[in-house]
MDTraj code that builds the backbone (N, CA, C; nanometers):
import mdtraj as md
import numpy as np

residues = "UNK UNK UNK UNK UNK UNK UNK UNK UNK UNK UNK UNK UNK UNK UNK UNK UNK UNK UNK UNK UNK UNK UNK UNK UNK UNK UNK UNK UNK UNK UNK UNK UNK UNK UNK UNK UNK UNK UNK UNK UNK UNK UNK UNK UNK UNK UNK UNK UNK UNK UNK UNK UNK UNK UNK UNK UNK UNK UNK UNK UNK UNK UNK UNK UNK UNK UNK UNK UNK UNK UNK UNK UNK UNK UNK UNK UNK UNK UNK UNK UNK UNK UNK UNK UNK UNK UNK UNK UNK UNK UNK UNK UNK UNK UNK UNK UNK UNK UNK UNK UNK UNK UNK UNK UNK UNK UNK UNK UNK UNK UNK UNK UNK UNK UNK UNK UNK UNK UNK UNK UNK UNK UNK UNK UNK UNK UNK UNK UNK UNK UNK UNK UNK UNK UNK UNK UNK UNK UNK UNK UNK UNK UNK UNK UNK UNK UNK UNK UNK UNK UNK UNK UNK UNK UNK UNK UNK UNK UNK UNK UNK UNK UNK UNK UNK UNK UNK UNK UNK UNK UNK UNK UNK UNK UNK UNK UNK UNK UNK UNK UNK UNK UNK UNK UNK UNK UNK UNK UNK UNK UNK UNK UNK UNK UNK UNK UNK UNK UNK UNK UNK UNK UNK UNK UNK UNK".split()
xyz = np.array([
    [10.5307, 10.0344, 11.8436],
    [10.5042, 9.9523, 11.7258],
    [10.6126, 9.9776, 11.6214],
    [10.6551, 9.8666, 11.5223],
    [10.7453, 9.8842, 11.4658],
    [10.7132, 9.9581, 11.3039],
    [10.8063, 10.0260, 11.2626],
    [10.7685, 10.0615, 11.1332],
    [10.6788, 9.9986, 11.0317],
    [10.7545, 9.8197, 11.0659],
    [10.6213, 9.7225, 10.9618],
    [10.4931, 9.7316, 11.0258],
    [10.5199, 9.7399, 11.1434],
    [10.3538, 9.7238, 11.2157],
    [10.2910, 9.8417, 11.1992],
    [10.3331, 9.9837, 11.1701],
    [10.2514, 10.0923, 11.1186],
    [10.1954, 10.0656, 10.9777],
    [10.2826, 10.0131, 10.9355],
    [10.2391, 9.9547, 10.7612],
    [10.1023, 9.9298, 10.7643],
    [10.1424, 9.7657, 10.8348],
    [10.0099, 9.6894, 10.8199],
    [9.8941, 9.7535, 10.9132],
    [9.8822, 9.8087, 11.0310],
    [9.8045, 9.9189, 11.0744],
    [9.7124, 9.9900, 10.9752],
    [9.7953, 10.0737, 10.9212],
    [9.7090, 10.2151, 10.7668],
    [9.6900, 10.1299, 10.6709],
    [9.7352, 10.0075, 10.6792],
    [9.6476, 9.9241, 10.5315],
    [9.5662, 9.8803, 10.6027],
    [9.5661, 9.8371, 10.7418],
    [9.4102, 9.7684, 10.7574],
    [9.2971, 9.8865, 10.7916],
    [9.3593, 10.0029, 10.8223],
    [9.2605, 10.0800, 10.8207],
    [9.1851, 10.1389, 10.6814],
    [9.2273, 10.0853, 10.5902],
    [9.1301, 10.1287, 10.4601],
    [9.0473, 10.0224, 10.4417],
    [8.9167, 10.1043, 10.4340],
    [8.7604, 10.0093, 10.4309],
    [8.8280, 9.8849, 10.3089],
    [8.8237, 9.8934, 10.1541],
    [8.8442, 9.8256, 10.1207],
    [8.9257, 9.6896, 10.1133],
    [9.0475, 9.7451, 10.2064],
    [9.1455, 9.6683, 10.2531],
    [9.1015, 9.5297, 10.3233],
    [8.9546, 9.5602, 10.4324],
    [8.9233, 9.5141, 10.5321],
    [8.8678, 9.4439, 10.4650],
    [8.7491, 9.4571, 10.3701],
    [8.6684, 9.4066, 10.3059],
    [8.7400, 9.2632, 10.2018],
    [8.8368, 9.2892, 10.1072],
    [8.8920, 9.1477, 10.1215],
    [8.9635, 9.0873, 10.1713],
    [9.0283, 9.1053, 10.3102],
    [9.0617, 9.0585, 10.4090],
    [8.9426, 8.9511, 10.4551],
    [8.8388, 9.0373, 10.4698],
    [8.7071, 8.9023, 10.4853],
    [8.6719, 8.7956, 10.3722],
    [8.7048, 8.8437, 10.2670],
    [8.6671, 8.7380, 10.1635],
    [8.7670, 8.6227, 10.1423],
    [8.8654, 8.6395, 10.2156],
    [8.9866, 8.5787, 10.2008],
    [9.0247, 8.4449, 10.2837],
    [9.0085, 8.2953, 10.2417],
    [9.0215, 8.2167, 10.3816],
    [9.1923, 8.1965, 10.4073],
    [9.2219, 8.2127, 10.5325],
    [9.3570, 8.1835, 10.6253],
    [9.3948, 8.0900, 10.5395],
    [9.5415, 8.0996, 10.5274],
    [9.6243, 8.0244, 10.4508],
    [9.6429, 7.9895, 10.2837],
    [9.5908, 8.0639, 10.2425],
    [9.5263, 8.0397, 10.0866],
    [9.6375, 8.1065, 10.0532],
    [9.6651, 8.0878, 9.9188],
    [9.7993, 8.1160, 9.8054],
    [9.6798, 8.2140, 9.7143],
    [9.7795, 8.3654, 9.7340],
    [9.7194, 8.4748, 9.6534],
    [9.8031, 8.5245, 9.5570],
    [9.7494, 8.5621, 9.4312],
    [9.8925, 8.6307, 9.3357],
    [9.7741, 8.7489, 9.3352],
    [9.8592, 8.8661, 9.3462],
    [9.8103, 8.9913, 9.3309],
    [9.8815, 9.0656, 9.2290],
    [9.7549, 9.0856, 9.1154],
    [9.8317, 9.1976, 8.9714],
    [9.7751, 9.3216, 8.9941],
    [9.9412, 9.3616, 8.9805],
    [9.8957, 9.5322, 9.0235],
    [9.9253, 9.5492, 9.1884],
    [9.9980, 9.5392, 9.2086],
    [10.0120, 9.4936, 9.4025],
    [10.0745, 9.6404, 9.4198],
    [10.1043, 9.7295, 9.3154],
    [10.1572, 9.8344, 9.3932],
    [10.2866, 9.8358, 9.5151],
    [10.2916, 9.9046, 9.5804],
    [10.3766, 9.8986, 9.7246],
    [10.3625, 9.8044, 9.8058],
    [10.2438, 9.6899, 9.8209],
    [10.2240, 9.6056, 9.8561],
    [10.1575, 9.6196, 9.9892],
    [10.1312, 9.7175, 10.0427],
    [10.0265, 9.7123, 10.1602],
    [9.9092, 9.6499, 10.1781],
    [9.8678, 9.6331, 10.0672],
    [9.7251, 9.4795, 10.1005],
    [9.7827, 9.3456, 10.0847],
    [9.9361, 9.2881, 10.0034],
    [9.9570, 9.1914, 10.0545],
    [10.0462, 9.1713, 10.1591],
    [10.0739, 9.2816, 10.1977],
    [10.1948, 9.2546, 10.3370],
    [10.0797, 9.2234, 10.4639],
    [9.9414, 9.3033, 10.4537],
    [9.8466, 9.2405, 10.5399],
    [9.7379, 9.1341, 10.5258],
    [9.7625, 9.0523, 10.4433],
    [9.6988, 8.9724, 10.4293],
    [9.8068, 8.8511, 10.4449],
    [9.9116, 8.8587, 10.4301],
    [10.0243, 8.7873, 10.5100],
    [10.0312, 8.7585, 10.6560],
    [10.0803, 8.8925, 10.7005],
    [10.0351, 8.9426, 10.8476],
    [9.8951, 8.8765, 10.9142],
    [9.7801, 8.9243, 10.8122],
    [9.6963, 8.8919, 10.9399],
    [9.5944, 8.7681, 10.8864],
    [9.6340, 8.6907, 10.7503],
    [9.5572, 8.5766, 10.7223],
    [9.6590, 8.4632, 10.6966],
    [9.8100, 8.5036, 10.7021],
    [9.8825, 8.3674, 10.6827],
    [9.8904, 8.2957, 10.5356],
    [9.8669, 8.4393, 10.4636],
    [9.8650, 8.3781, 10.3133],
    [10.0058, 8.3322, 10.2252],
    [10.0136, 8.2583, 10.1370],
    [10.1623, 8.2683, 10.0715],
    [10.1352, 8.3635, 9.9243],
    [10.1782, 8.4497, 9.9400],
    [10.1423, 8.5576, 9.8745],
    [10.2605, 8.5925, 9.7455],
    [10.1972, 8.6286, 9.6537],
    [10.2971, 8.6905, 9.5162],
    [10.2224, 8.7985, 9.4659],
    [10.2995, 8.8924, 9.4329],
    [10.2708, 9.0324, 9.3343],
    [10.3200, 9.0293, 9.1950],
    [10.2625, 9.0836, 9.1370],
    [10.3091, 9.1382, 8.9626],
    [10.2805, 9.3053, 8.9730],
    [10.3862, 9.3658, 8.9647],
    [10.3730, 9.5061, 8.9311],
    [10.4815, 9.5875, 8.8260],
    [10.3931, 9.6417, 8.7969],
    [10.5352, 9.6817, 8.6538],
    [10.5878, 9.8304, 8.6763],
    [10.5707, 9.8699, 8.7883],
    [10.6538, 9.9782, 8.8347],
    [10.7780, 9.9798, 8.9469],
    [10.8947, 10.0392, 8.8846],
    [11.0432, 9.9462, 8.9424],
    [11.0279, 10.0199, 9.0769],
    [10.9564, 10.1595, 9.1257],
    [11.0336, 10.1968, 9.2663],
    [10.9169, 10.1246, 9.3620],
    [10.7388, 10.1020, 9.3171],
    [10.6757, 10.0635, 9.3386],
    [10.7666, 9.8496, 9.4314],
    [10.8131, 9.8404, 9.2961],
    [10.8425, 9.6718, 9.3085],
    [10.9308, 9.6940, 9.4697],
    [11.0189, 9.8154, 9.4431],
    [11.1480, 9.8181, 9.5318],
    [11.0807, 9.8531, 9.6624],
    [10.9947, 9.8880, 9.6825],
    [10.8966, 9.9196, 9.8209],
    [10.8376, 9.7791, 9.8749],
    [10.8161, 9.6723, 9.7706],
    [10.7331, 9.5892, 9.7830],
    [10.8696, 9.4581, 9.8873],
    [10.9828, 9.4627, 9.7759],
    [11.0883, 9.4132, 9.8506],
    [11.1312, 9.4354, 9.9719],
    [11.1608, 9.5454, 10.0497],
    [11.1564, 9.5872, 10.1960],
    [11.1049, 9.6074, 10.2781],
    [10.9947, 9.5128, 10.2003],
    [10.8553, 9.4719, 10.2961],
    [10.8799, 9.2955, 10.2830],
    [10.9867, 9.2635, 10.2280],
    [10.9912, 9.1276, 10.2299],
    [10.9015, 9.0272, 10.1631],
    [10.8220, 9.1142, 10.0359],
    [10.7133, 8.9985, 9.9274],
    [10.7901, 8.9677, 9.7984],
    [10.7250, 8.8816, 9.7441],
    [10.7809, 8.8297, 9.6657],
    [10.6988, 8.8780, 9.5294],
    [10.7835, 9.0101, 9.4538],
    [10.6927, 9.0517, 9.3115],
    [10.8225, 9.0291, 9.1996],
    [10.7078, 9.0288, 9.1163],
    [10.7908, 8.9918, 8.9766],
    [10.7532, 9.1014, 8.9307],
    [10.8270, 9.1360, 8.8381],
    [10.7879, 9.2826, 8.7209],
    [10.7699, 9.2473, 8.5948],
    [10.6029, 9.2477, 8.5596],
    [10.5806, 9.2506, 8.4521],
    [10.4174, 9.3398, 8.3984],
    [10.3926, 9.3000, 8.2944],
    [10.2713, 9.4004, 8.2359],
    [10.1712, 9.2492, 8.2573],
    [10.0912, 9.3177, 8.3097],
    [9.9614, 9.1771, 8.3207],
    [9.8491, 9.2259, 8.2355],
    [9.8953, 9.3882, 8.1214],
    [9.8099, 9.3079, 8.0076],
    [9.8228, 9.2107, 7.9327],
    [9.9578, 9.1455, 7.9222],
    [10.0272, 9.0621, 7.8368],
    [9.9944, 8.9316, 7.8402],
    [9.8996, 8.8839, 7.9757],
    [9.8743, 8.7758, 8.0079],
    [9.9550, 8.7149, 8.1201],
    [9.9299, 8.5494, 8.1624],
    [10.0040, 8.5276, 8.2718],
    [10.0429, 8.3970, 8.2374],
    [10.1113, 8.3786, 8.1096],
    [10.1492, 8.2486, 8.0319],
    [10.2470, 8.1148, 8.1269],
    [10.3218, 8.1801, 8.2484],
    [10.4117, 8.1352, 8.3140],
    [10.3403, 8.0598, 8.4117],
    [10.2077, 8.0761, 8.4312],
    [10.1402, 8.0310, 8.5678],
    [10.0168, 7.9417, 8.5213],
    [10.0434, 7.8058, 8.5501],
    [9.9116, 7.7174, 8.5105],
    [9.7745, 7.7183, 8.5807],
    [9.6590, 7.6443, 8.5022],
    [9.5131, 7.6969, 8.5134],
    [9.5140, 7.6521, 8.7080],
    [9.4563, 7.7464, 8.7527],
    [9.3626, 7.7206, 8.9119],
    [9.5098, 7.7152, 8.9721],
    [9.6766, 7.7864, 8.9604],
    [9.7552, 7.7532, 9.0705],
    [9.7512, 7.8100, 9.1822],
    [9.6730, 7.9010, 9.2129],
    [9.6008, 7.9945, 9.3001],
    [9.4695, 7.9847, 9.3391],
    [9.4362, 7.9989, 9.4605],
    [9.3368, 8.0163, 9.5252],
    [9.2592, 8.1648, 9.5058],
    [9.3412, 8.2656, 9.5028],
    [9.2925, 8.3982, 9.4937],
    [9.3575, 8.4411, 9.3963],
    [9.3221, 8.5530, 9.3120],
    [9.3966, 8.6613, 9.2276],
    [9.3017, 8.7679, 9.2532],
    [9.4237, 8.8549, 9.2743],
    [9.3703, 9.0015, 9.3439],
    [9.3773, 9.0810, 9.1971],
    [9.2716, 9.1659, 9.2214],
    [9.2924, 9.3124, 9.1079],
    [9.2157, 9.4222, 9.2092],
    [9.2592, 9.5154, 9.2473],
    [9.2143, 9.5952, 9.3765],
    [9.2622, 9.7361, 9.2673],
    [9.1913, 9.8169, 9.2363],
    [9.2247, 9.9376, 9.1705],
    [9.2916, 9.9195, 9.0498],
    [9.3337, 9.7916, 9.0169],
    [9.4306, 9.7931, 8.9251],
    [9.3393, 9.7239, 8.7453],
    [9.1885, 9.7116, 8.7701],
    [9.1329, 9.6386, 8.6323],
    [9.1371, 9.7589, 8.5598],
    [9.1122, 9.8817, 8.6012],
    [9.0148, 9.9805, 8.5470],
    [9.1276, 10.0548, 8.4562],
    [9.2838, 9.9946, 8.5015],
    [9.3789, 10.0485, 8.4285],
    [9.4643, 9.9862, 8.3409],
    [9.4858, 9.8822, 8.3596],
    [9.4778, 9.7621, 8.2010],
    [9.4346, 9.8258, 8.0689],
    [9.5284, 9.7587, 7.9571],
    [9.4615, 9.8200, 7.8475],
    [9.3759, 9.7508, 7.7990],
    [9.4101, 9.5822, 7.8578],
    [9.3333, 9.4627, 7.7982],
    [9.2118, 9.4201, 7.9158],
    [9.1079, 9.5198, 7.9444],
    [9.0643, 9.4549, 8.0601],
    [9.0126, 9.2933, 8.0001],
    [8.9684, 9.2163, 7.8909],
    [8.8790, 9.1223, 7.8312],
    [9.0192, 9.0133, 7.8924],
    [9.1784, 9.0573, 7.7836],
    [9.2663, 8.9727, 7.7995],
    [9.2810, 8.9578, 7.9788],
    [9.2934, 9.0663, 8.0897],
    [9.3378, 9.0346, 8.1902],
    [9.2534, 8.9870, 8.2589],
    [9.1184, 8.9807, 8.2719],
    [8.9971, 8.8922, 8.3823],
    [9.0011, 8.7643, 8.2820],
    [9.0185, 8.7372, 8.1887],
    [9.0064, 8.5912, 8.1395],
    [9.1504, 8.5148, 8.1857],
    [9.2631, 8.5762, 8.1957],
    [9.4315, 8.5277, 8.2810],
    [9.3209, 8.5016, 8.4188],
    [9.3255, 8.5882, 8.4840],
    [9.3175, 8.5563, 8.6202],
    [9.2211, 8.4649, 8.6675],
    [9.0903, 8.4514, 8.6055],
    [8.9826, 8.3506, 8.6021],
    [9.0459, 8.2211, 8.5750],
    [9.1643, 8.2229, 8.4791],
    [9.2040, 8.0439, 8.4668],
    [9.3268, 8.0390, 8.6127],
    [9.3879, 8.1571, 8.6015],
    [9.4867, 8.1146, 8.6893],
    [9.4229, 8.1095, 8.8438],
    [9.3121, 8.1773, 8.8844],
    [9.3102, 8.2006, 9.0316],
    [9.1602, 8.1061, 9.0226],
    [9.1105, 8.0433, 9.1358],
    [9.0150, 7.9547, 9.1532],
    [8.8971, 8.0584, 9.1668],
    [8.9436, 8.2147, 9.2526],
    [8.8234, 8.3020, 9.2392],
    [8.9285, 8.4356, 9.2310],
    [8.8677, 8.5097, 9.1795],
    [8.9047, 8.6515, 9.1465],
    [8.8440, 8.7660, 9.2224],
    [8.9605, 8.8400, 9.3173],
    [8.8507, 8.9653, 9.3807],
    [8.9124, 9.1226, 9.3061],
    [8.8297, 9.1867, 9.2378],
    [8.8213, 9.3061, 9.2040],
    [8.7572, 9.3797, 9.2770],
    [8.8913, 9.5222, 9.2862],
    [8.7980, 9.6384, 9.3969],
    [8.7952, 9.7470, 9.2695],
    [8.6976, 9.8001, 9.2449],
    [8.6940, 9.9214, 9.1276],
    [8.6573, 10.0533, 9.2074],
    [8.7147, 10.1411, 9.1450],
    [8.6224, 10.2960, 9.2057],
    [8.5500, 10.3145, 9.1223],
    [8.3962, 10.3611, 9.1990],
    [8.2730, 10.3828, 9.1005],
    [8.2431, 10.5050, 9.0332],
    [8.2706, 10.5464, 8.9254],
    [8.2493, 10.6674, 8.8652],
    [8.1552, 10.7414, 8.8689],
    [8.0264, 10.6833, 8.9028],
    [7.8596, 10.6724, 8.8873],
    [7.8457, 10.7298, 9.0482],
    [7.9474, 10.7310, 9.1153],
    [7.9224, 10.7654, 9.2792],
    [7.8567, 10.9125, 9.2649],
    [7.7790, 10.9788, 9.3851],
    [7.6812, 11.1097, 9.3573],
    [7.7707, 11.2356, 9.3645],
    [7.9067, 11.2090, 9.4240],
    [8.0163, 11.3320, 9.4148],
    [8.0639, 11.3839, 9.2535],
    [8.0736, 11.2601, 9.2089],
    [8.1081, 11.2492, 9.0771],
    [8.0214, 11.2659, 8.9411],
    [7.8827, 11.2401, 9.0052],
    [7.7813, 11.3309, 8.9124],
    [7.7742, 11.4375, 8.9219],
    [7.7796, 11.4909, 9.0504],
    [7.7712, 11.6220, 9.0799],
    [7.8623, 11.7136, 9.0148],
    [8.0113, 11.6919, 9.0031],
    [8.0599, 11.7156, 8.9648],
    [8.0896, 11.7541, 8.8069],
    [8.0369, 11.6446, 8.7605],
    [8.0346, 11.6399, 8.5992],
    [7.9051, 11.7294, 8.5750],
    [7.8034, 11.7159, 8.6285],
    [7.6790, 11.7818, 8.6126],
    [7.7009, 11.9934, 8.6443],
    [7.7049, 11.9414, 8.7210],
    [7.7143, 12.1040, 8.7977],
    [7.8512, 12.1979, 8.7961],
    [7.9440, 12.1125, 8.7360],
    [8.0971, 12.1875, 8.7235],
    [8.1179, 12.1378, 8.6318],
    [8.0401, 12.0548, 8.5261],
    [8.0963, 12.0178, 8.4177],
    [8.2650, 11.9915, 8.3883],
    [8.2703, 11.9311, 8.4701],
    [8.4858, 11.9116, 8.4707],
    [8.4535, 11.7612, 8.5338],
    [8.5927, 11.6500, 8.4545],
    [8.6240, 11.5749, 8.4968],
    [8.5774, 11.5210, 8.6427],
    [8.5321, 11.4198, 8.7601],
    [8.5699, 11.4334, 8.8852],
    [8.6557, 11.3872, 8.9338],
    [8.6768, 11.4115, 9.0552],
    [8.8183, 11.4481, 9.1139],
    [8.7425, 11.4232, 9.2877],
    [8.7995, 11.3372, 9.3001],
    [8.7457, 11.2297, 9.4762],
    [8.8600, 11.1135, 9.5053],
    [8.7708, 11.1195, 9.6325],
    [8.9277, 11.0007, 9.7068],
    [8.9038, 10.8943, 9.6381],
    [8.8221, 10.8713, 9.5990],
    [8.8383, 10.7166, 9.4944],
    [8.8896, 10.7379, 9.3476],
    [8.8801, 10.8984, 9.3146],
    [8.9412, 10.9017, 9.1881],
    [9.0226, 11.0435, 9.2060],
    [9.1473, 11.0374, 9.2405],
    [9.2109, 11.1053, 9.3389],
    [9.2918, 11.1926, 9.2052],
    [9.2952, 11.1518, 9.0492],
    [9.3479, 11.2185, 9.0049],
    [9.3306, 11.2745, 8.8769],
    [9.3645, 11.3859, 8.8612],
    [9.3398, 11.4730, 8.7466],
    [9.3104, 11.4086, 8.6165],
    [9.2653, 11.4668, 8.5054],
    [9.2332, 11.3786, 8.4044],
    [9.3249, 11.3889, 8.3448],
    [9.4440, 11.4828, 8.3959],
    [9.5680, 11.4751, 8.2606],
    [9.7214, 11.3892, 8.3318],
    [9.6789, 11.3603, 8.4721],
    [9.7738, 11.2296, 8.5272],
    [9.7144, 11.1426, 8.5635],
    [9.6055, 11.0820, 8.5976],
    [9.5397, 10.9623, 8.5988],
    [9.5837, 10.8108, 8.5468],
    [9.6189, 10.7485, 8.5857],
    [9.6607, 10.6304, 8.5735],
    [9.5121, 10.4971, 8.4900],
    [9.3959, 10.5923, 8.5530],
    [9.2763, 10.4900, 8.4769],
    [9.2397, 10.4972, 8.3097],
    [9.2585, 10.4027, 8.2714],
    [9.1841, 10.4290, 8.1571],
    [9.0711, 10.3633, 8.0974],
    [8.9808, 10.3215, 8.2076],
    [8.8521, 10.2962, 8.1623],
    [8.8016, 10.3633, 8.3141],
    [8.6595, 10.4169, 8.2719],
    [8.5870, 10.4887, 8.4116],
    [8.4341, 10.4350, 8.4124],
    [8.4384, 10.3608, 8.4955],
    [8.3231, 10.2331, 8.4697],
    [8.2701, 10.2833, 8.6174],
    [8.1356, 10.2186, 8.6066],
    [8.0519, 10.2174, 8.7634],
    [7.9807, 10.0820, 8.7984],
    [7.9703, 10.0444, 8.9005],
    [7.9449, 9.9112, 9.0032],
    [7.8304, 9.8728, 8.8569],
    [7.7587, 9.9481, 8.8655],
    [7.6430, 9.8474, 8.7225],
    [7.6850, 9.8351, 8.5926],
    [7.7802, 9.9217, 8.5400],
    [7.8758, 9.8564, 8.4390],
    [7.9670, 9.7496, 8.4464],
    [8.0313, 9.7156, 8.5793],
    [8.1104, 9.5978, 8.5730],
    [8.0164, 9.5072, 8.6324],
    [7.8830, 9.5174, 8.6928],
    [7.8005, 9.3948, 8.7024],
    [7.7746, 9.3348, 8.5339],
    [7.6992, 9.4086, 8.5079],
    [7.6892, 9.3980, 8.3176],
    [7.7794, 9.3483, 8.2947],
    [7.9040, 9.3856, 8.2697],
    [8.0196, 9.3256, 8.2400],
    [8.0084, 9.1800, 8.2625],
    [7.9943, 9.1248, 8.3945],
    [7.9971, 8.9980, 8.3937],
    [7.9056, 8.9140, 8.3820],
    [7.7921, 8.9764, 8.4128],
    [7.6949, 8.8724, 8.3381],
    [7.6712, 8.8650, 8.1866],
    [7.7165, 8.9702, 8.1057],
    [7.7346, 8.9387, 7.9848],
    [7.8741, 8.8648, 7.9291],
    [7.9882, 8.7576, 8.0165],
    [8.0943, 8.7116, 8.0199],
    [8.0719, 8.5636, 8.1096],
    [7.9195, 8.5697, 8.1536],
    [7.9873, 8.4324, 8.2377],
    [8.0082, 8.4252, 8.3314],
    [8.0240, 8.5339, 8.4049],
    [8.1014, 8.5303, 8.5114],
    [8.0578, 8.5393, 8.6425],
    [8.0561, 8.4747, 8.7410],
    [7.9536, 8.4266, 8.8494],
    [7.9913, 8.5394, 8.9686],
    [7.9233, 8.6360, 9.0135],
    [7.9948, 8.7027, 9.1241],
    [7.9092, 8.6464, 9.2240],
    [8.0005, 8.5776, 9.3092],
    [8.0178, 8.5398, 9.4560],
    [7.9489, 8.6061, 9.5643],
    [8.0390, 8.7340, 9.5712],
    [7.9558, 8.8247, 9.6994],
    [8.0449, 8.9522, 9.6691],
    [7.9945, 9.0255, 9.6883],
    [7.9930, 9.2022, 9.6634],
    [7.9658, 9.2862, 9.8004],
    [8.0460, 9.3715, 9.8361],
    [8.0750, 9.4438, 9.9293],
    [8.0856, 9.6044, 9.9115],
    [8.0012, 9.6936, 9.9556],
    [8.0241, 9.8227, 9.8707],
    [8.0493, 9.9411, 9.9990],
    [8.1582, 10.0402, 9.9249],
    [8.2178, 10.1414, 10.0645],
    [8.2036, 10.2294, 10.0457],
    [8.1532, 10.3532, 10.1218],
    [8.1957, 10.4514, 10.1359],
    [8.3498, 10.5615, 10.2100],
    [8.3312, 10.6317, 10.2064],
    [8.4406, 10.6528, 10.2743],
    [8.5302, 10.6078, 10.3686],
    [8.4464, 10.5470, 10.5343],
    [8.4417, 10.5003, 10.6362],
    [8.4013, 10.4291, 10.6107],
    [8.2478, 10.3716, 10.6100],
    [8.2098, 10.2618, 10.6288],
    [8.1403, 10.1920, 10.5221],
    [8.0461, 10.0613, 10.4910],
    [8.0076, 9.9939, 10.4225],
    [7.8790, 10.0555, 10.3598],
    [7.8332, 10.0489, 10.2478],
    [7.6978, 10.0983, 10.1985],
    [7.6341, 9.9617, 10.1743],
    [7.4883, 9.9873, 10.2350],
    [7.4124, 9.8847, 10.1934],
    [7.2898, 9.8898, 10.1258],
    [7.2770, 10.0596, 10.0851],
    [7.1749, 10.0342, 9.9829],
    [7.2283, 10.1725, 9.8348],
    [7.1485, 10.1339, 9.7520],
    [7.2059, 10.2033, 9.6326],
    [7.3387, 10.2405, 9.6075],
    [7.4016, 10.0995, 9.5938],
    [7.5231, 10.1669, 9.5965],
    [7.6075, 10.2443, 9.4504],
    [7.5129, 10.2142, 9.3592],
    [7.5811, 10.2587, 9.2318],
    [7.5692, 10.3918, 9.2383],
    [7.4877, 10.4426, 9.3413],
    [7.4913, 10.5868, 9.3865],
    [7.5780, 10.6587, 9.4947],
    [7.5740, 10.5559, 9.5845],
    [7.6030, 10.5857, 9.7180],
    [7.7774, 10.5513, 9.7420],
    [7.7839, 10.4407, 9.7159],
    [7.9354, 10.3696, 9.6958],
    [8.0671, 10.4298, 9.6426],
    [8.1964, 10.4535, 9.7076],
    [8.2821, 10.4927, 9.6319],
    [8.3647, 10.4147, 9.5495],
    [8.3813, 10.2747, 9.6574],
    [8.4486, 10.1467, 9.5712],
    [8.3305, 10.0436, 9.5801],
    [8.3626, 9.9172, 9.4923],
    [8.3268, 9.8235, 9.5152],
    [8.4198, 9.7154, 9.5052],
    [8.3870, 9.5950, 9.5886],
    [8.5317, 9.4669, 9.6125],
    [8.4041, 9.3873, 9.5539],
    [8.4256, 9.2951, 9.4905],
    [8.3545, 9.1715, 9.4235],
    [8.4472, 9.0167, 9.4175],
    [8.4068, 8.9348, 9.4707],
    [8.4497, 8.7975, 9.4584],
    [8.3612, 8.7286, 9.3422],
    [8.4591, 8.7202, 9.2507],
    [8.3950, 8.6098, 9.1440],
    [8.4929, 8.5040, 9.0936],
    [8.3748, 8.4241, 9.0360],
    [8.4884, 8.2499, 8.9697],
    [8.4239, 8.2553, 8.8371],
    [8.4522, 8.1863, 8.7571],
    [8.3758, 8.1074, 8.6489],
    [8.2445, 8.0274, 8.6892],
    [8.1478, 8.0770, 8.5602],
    [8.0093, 8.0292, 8.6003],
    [8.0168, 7.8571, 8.6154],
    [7.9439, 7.8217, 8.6881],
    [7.9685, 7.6298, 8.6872],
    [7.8694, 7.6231, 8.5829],
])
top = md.Topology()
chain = top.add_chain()
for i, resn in enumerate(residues, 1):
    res = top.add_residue(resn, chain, resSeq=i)
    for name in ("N", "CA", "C"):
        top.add_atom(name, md.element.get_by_symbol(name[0]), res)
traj = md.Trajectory(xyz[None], top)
């Protein structure tokens, strides 16, 4: 297998990865903010045939994304997405990347006009490692969904699956269908307990 094909391999092997891979129909035009290195859109290229764009505002990040052959622009998507008219997208991705925005209000109201539906994957703070943690070690937590220290951490809001439900029903905002993971595999009950991420498909309420 070739180097790209290991790529897309270890991105499809992350639960979340898989999960909007399913929410995703073949051939659809995705802009992804926050695309990082680009391993969820190099496989959703790969294995749904999407015409795909990134926004990421980190230059070695962007330069990884290029020798994977996608097409990212570098910019801050708290700033908005003034360049791109209402619904020119089918999808807009935010996969790890809402919870670190400074504008989360300004950036889900961009992507709601620009993308026809919006999928957000968040890590749940509220998960039982992470109580445990705060409870019983009283320190920050520190898990594969929140992989980093509180003094390099890239998040700056630490929200859980029933705070960003709240979130949108106090905004309007219609969620579609919701998918919740654990490590390996899918959780299907309590997940504001049980869950490490959650992926959510939402649009504007009709």
């Amino acid at each position: 297998m070739s180097i790209a094909g290991d790529n897309v391999k270890n991105a499809e092997d992350r639960i979340e990865h898989r999960l909007i891979l399913e929410m995703i129909e073949p051939e659809s035009s995705v802009l992804d903010l926050g695309c990082g290195t680009g391993e969820l859109l190099t496989l959703l290229v790969k294995r749904k045939g999407v015409k795909g764009q990134g926004i990421e505002i980190d230059n070695r990040a962007i330069f990884e994304c290029v020798a994977r052959g996608l097409s990212v622009f570098h910019d801050d998507i708290d700033t908005g997405l003034p360049e791109y008219s209402d619904r020119s997208f089918d999808y807009v991705i935010m996969n790890q990347s809402f919870q670190q925005v400074k504008k989360p209000d300004t950036v889900m109201h961009e992507a709601l006009r620009v993308g026809k539906r919006v999928i957000v994957g968040i890590p749940n703070f509220a998960h039982v490692i992470s109580r445990c943690q705060v409870f019983l070690q009283g320190r920050a937590p520190v898990t594969p969904a929140l992989p980093h220290e509180w003094y390099d951490t890239p998040n700056l809001h630490f929200l859980s699956i029933t705070d960003f439900v709240r979130y949108c029903r106090g905004r309007g905002i219609e969620i579609e269908k919701a998918r919740y993971a654990g490590e390996r595999r899918c959780v299907g009950i309590f997940p504001n307990l049980l869950a490490r991420t959650a992926i959510f498909r939402l649009r504007k309420a009709q």
